[in-house]
N, C-alpha and C positions, 0 to 999 in steps of 0.2 A: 504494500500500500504506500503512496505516495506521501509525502509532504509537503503539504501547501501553506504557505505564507499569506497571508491578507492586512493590507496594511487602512487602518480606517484611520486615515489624515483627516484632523479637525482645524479649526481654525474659527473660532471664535463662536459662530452660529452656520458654519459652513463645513462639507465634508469635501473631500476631494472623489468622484466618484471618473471610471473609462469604462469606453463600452465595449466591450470583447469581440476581438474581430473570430476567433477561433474557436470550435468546440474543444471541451463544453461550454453550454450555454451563450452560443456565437449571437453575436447582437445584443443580450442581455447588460445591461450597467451591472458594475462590480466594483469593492474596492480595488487600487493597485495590489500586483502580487504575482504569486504564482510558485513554480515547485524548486524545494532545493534541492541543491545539485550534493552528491556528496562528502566533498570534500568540506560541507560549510554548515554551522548553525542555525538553527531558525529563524534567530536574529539577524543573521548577516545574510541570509537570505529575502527578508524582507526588506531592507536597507538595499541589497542590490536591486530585486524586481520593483519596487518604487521608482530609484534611480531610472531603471532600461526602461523604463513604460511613461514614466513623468519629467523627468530629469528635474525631479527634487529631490533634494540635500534633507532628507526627513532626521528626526531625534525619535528614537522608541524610547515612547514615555511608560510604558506597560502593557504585560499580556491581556487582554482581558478575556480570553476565552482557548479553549482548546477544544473539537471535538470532532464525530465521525460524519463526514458530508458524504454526497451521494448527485454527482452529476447527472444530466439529461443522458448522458451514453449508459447509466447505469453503474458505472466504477463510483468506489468509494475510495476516499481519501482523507487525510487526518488535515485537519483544518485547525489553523493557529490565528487566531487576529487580534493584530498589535494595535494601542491606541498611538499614536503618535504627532506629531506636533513639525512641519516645516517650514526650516531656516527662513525661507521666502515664497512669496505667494507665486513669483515667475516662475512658468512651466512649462513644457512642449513635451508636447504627446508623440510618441514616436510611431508613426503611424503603419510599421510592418507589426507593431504589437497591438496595437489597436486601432479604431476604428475611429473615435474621438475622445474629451476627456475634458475636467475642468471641474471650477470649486461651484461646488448646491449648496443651497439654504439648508439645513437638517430638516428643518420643515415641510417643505414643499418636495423633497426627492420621492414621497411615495405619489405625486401627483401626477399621472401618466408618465413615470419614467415605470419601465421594466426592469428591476432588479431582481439579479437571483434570487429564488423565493427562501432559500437560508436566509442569504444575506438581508431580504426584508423583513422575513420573521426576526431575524437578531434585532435589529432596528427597533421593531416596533417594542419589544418586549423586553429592551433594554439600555436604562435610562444610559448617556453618553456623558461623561462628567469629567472636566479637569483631574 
């Protein structure tokens, strides 16, 4: 089973949320992220896939979650998501990893945006806090 990294960048009353050009869940919005590679921690994994997908300089401020997801393909995989906090708002989305990307209101992201429906149920049923 895989290791996946998800980085929920906040910023004040703003998330940073891309929208997956790839299965699973291709076209879906998603935090930044994605799986680590060997040689690397979960931490340093999600600090890299942030980086390759946003080119932000993020700080992991803590874990807030660890558990077992289950993509549209049917594979499951251990899912970690970090809260974390970026050095700077400037960002560019790199668009062979994704499809587009950019900071949401926390508020309004469940308003016709399609989020992974983990990642929405995390959302809703879990306050987001300094």
């Amino acid at each position: 089973m895989n290791d996946i990294a998800l980085t929920l960048i906040k910023n004040d009353n703003e998330i940073f949320l891309v929208k997956r050009r790839f299965k699973p869940f291709e076209n879906y919005w998603s935090f930044p992220g994605g799986r680590r590679e060997s040689n690397e921690s979960i931490e340093i994994a999600a600090v890299r896939e942030a980086k390759e997908e946003t080119d932000l300089d993020i700080e992991i401020i803590r874990m807030l979650d660890n558990f077992v997801g289950r993509g549209d393909n049917n594979r499951t995989a251990n899912l970690y998501i970090f809260l974390c906090k970026a050095r700077s708002q400037d960002y560019f989305v790199d668009k062979e990893e994704c499809l587009e990307g950019g900071w949401f209101d926390i508020n309004k992201v469940y308003q016709g945006m399609q989020l992974i429906p983990v990642l929405k149920k995390y959302l809703q049923e879990n306050a987001i806090m300094d």
